[in-house]
Rosetta silent file (secondary structure, phi, psi, omega in degrees, C-alpha in Angstrom):
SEQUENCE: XXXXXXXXXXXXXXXXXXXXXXXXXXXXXXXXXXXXXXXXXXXXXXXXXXXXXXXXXXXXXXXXXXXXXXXXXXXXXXXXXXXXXXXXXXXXXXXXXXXXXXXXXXXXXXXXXX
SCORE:     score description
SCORE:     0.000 S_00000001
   1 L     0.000  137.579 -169.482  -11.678    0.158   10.023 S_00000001
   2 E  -114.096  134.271  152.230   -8.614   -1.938    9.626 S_00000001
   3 E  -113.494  164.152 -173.439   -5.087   -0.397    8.359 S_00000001
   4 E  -130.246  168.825  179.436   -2.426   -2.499    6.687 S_00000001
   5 E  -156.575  140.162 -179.307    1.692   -1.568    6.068 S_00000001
   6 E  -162.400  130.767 -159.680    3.644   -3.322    4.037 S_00000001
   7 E  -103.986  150.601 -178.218    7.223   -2.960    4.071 S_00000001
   8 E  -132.827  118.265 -146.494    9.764   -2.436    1.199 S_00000001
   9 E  -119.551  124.611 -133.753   13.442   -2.632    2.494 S_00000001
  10 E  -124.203  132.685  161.838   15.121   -0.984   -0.744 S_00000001
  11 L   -55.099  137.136  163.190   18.930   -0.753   -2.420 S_00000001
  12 L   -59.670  156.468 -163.568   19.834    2.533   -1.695 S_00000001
  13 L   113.618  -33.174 -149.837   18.793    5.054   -3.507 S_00000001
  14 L   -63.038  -28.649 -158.639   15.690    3.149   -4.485 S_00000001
  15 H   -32.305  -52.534 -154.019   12.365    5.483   -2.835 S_00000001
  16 H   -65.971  -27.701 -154.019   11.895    7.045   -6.269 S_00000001
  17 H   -82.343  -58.826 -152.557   12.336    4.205   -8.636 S_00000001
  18 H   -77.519  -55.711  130.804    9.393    2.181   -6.548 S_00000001
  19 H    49.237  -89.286 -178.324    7.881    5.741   -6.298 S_00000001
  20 H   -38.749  -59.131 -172.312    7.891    5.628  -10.156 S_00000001
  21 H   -64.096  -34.063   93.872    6.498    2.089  -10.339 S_00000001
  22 H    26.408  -67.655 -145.332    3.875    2.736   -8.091 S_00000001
  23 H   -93.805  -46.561 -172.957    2.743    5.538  -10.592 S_00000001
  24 H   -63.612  -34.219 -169.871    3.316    3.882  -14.083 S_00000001
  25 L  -105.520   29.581  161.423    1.006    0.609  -13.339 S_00000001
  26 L    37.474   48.451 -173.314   -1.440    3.136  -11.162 S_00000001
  27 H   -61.956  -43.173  173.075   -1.248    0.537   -8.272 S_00000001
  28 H   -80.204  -25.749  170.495   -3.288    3.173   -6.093 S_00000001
  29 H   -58.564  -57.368 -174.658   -5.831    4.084   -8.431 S_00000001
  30 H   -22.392  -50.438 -154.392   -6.409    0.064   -9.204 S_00000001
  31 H   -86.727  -12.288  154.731   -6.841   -0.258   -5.286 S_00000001
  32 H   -70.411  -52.958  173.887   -9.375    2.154   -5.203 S_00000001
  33 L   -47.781    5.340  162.492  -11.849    0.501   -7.524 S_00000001
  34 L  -114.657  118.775 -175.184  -12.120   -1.801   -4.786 S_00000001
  35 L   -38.216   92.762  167.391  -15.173   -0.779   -2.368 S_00000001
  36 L   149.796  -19.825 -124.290  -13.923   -0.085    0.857 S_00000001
  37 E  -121.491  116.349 -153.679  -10.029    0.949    0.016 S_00000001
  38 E  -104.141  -35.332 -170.939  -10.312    4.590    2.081 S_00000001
  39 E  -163.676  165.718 -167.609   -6.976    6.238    1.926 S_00000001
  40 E  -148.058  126.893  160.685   -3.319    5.031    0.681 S_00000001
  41 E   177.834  163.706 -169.878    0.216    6.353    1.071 S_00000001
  42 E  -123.198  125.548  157.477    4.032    5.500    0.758 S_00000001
  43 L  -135.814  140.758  165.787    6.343    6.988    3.161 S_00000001
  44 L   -94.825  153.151  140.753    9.716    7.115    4.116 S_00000001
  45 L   -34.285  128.992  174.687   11.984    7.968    6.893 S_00000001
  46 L   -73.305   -2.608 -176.713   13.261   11.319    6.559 S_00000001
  47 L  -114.325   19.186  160.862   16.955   10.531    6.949 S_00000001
  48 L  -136.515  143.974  169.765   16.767    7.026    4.632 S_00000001
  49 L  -104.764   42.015 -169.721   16.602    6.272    0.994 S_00000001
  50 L  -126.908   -5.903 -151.966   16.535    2.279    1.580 S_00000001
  51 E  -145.959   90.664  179.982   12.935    1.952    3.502 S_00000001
  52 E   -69.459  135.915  158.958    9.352    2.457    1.648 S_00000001
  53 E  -155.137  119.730 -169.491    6.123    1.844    3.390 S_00000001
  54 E   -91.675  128.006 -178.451    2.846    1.834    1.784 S_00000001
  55 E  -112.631  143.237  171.868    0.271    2.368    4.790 S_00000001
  56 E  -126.044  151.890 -178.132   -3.840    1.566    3.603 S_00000001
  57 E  -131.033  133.019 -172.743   -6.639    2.639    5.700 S_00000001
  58 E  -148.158  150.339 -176.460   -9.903    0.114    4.722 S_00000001
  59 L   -63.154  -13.909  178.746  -13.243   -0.187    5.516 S_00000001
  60 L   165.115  169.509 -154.702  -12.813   -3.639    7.057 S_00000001
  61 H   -86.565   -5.895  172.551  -10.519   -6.478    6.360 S_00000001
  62 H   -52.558  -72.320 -172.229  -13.553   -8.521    3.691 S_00000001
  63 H    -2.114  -74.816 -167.432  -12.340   -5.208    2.181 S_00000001
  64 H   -81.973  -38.721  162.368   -8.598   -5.507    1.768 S_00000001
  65 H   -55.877  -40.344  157.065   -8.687   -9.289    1.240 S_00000001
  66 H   -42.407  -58.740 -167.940  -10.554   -8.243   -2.505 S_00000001
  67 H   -51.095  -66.703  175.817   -7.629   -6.407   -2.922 S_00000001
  68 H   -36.410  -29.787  179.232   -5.233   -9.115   -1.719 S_00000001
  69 L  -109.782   40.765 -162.824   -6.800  -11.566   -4.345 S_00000001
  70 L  -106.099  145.284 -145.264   -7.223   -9.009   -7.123 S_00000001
  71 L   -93.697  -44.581  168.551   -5.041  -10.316  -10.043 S_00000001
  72 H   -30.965  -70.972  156.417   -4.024   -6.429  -10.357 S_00000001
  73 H   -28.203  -26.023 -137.607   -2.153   -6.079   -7.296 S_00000001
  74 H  -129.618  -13.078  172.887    0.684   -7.824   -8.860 S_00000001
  75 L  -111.103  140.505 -144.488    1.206   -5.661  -11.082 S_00000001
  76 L   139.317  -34.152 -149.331    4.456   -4.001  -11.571 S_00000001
  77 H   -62.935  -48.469 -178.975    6.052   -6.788   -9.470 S_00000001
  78 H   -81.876   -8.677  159.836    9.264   -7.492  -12.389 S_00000001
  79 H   -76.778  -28.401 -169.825    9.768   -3.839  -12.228 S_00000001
  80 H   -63.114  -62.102  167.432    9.556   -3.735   -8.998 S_00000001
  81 L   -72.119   21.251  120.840   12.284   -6.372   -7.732 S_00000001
  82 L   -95.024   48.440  151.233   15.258   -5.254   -8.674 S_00000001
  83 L   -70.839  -51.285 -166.247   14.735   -2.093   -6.475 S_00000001
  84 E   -85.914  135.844 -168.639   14.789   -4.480   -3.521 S_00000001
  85 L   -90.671   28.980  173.706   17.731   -5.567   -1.076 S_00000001
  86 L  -154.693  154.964  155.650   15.394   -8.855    0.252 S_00000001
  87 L   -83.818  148.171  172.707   13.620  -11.228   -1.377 S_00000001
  88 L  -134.396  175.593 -178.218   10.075  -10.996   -1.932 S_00000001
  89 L  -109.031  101.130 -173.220    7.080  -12.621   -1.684 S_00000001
  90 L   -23.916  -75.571 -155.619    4.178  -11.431   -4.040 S_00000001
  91 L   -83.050   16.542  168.298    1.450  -12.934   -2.245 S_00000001
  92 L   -79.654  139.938  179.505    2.643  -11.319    1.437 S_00000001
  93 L   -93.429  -10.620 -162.596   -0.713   -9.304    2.716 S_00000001
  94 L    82.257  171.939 -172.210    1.729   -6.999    4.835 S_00000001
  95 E   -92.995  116.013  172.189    1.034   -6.250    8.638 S_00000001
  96 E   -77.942   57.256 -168.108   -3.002   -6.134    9.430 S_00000001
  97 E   -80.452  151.297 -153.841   -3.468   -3.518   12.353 S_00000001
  98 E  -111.170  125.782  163.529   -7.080   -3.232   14.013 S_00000001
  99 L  -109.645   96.827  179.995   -8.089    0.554   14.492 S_00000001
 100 L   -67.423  -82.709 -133.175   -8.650    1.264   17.969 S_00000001
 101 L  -135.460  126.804  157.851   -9.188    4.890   17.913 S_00000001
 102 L  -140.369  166.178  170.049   -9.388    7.669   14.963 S_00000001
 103 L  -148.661  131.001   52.047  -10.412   10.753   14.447 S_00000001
 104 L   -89.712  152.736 -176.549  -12.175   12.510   12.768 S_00000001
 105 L   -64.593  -31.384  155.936  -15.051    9.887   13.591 S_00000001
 106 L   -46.619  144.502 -166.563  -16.462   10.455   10.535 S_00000001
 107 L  -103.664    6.651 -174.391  -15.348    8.050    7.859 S_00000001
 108 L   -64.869  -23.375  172.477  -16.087   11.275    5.124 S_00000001
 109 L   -79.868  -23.452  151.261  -12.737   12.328    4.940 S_00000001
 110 L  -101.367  -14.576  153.164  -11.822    8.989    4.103 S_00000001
 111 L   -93.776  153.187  174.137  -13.937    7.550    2.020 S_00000001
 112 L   -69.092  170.693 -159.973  -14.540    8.134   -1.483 S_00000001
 113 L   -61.513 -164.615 -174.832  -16.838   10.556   -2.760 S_00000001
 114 L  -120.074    0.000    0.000  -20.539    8.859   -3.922 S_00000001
């Protein structure tokens, strides 16, 4: 199991807007149709409204690399930038972390149903 983070440093105010964006081009459903893609979520700090972070939990990184070249992913991307106080780069995979330890050991609570 691999997880990824990828960060979105935001004008304030922004969480909701990419929130929104997020929800209208159904960027987590999408990432599910790809075999492997176990669990998803965007969180913030509770005391900032400038700093987004979509964390993925994946069966392995073959996995996540579908994703990365899935045409899909991208979309949303001109709604998306002006929300953001950096420039960005489309084609950034985000931060790859290795998963040393989880629990429950079972992957059933994380993968989808059959």
């Amino acid at each position: 199991m691999i997880m990824t983070s990828i960060d979105f440093h935001l004008k304030p105010g922004k969480h909701k807007d990419l929130k929104k964006v997020f929800e209208k081009y159904r960027i987590f459903d999408r990432a599910f149709e790809i075999k492997g893609c176990w669990k998803l979520v965007m969180i913030k700090p509770k005391e900032s409204d400038d700093f987004v972070q979509v964390v993925g939990f994946w069966e392995n990184e073959s996995s996540y690399q579908e994703w990365l070249d899935n045409p899909e992913r991208s979309l949303g991307t001109d709604d998306m930038l002006p929300l953001l106080n950096t420039d960005w780069d489309k084609s950034a995979p985000g931060q790859i972390l290795e998963v040393l330890l989880s629990e429950p050991k079972s992957t059933g609570a994380w993968s989808k149903p059959a």
